[in-house]
Steps between C-alpha positions, in 0.01 A plus 500: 500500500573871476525767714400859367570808689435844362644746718280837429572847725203406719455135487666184421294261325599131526380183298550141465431342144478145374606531188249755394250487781522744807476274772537766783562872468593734848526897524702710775583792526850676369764578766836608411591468878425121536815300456571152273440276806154652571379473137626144464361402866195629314465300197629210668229492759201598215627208279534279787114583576415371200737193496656638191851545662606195350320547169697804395776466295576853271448871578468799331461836575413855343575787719451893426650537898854517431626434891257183494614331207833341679312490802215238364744301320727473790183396738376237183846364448562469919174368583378309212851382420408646064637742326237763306498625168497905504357628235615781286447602171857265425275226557331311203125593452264428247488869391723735360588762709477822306502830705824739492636390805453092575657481792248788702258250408291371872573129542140507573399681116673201413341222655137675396558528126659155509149365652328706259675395196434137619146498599327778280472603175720816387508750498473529837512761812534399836354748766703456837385634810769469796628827664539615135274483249660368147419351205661269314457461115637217256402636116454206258826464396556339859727777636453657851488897364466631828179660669422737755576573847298673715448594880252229696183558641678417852770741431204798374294432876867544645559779385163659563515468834888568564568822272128659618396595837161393483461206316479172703671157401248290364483134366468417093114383425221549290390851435152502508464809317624757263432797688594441901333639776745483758844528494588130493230424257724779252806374558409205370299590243806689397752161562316241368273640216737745412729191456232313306496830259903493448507154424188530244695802321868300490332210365353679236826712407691172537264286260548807225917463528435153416251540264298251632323362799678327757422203747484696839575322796487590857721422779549618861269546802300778372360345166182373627415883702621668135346348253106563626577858348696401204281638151777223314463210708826274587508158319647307773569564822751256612635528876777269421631653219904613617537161721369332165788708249753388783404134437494520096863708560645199717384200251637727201851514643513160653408284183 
């Protein structure tokens, strides 16, 4: 079996395949502080829970937390006794990777326009939402051409309430309507449908520099709570998507 870890700047998303079913998948949250042993103590103990301790065998892992990287594959080498795969955009993929500077490519990017390339049709965009929003896009030529990268819905309520004396912290939901009246009730409005609105407008101005429409998939914790106000509806919505491009990465470089 396999063990996936994306390591994202708030969470670290973990997942066990066989062979291309996720068996178990595990989320925590991202601290730079915590050292090798603790992580690996960790993963031990979670695959040990599940009595697949034993069953693992290879690692890999995509990272866009620099100090973590070494850290993860220190605890999975000391713990599990395996070494990981890191991916990079050195790594073979089953896209071209065609923006002006490869290597400021997210291993993440990666792993989501490998799992689109491999499960949908192309072209295709892949809408991420972790503490960033991006997208993804593979044209039909089966090159990664880059995307978008935008501030998160998370990182919009933080700010809110940090760089304005009035505005409270709040929690990412559904925003019953347009126009809110109360203050939470417009701050989210403004979040979360103003989000909604974004996305509808880049995927238009992103089908028209293709010059055709795309497969749009969604990925990240806030797909379900966006697309209720999406006009262009998402194709997919696939929660699994990165820990799934981590998994078609591995088998791609181990044949």
């Amino acid at each position: 079996m396999l063990l996936t870890i994306d390591i994202g700047n708030t969470n670290i998303t973990l997942g066990v395949f066989n062979n291309d079913t996720i068996v178990r998948s595990w989320r925590l949250s991202t601290d730079i502080t915590r050292t090798e042993d603790e992580y690996g103590v960790f993963i031990k103990n979670i695959l040990k829970e599940y009595n697949l301790d034993k069953e693992v065998k290879y690692a890999v892992i995509s990272s866009v937390v620099v100090q973590l990287t070494e850290k993860l594959q220190i605890a999975v080498q000391k713990y599990i006794g395996i070494e990981s795969l890191i991916v990079s955009h050195k790594i073979k993929t089953n896209v071209s990777l065609k923006t002006d500077i490869p290597s400021q490519i997210g291993a993440d990017r990666i792993a989501n326009a490998c799992a689109a390339m491999e499960l949908y049709s192309i072209p295709a965009i892949v809408v991420d939402f972790g503490t960033a929003t991006s997208f993804d896009i593979v044209n039909s030529n089966k090159e990664f051409i880059g995307g978008i990268i935008t501030a998160g819905m998370k990182i919009q309520a933080e700010a809110l309430s940090s760089k304005t004396s009035k505005l409270p912290k709040l929690n990412i939901e559904l925003a019953e309507n347009v126009i809110g009246r109360n203050t939470i009730d417009a701050m989210l409005s403004g979040i979360v449908r103003g989000h909604a609105a974004m996305i509808d407008g880049l995927l238009t101005e992103c089908e028209k520099e293709l010059g055709q429409k795309a497969t749009v998939i969604a990925t990240g914790g806030y797909s379900s709570v966006i697309s209720k106000y999406l006009k262009r509806k998402f194709d997919y919505i696939n929660p699994d998507l990165t820990l799934i491009g981590l998994n078609i990465i591995y088998k791609l470089n181990n044949k």
